[in-house]
N, C-alpha and C positions, 0 to 999 in steps of 0.2 A: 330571545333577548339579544340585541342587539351589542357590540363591543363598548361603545357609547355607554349603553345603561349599565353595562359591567365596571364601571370605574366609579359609579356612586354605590357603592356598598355602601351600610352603616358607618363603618370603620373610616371610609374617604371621609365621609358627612362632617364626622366628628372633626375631623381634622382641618375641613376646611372651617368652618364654625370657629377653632379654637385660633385661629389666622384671621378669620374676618374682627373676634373681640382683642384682637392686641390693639388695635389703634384704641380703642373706649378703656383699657386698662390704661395705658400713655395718658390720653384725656383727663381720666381721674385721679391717678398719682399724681401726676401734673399743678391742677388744681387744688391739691389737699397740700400740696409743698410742706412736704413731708410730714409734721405731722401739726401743722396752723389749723387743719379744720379736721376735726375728728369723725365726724359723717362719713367723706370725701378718704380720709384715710384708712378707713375700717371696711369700706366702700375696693377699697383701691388693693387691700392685703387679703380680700376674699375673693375678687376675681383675678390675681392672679396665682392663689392656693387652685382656685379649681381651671384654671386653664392649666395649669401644672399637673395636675391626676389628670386631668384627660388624657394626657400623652398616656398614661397604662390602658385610660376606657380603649381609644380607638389599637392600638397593639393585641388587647384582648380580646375584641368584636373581632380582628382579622383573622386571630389564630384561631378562635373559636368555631367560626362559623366557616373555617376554610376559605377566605375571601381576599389572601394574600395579592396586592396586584403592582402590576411595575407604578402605577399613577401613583400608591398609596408608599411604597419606597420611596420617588422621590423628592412626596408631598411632606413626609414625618419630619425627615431631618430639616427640610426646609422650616419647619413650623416652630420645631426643638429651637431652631439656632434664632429665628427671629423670636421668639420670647425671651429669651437669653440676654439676650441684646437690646430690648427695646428696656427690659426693668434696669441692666447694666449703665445703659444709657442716661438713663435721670438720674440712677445714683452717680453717676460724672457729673453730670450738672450741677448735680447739691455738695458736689464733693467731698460725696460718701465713701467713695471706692475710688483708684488711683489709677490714674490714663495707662498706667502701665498694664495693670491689671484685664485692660479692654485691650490693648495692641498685642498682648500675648496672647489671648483668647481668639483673638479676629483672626492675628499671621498665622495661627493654628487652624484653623475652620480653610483661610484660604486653601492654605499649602495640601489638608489633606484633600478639600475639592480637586484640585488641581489634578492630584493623586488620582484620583476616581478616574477624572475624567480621561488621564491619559490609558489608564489601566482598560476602561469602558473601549480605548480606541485600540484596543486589543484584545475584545472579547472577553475580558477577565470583571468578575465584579468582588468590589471589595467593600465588604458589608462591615455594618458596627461590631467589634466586639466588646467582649464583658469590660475592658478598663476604659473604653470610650464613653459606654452606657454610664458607666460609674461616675466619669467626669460629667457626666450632662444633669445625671441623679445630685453628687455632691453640689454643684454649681446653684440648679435650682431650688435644693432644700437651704442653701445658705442665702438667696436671694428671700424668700419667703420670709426666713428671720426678719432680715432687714425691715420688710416691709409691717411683717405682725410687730418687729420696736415701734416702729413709727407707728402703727394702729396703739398700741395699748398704751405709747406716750401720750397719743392724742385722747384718749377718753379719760385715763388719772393722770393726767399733766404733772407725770414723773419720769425719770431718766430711766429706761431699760436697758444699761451699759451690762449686761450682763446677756443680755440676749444680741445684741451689736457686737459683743465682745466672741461670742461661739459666733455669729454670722463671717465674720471676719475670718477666724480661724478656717471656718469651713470654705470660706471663697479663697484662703494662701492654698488650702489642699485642693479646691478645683485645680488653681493654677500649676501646682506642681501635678496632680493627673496630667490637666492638658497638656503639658510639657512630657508627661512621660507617655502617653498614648500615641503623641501625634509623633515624636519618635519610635514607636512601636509597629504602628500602621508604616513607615517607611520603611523600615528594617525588614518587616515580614515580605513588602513588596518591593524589596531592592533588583530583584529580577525584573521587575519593570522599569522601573529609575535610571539603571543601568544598560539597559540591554543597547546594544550596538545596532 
């Protein structure tokens, strides 16, 4: 087997999969605007529930089957940050969630890229840990909310302020993780940041 066919594991599959359907989740929130058409919105909070568990399928399929690979590293967080972003994104649009909220989240993703890459130009790699994981888990279980208000506003055309109300909550603790990880990841690698 060729190197080639070594980067389509299962685990890659999934992953790439769960990147080709963000644009068709974008499409269909889009068109349910928030929650006007209930189909469309119920449509729109279950594809992005299950593109949200796939990020554990494909993690499980690697660790399981032994099939850890550099493509599927730098494929994850790529797929993690753009789902992130593309539901953040329309909740800006409808001005559900606050620009601030995306510019702290974004200057965080930059800065720790950046991190990576300088670290990577020194042979060192610096992998997720558990309070990064945690901010990407908090982030997306409170984007889900958002989305399952909107679904269930759209099918009993009632206010779900109580489910908006913990989605919120949970997107101020994303942003306060983001803020303390991406502080964290710099501090552990200040030997890199620093070095003369």
């Amino acid at each position: 087997m060729t190197a080639e066919h070594d980067v389509w594991t299962p685990a890659n599959i999934v992953t790439c999969v769960r990147i080709a359907f963000i644009p068709v989740f974008m499409v269909v929130a889009s068109m349910a605007h928030g929650y006007a058409n209930a189909p469309l919105a119920v449509a729109a909070f279950l594809i992005y529930v299950t593109l949200s568990l796939t990020d554990k399928v494909d993690g499980y399929l690697a660790r399981s089957r032994d099939e850890i690979t550099d493509f599927g590293k730098f494929l994850d967080p790529i797929a993690d940050k753009l789902l992130v972003f593309s539901a953040l994104l329309l909740l800006l649009e409808d001005g559900i969630v606050s620009v601030w909220v995306v510019f702290i989240i974004l200057v965080r993703e930059f800065l720790v890229s950046a991190l990576r890459m300088v670290a990577a130009s020194s042979g060192e790699v610096i992998a997720a840990d558990s309070l990064g994981k945690a901010k990407t888990a908090v982030t997306m279980v409170s984007l889900c909310g958002y989305y399952l208000a909107f679904a269930l506003a759209a099918v009993s055309f009632n206010d779900f302020g109580v489910i908006s109300l913990i989605s919120w909550a949970l997107m101020v603790a994303a942003v306060v993780l983001t803020v303390v990880s991406g502080v964290q990841y710099f501090w552990n690698a200040r030997h890199v940041v620093f070095k003369a």
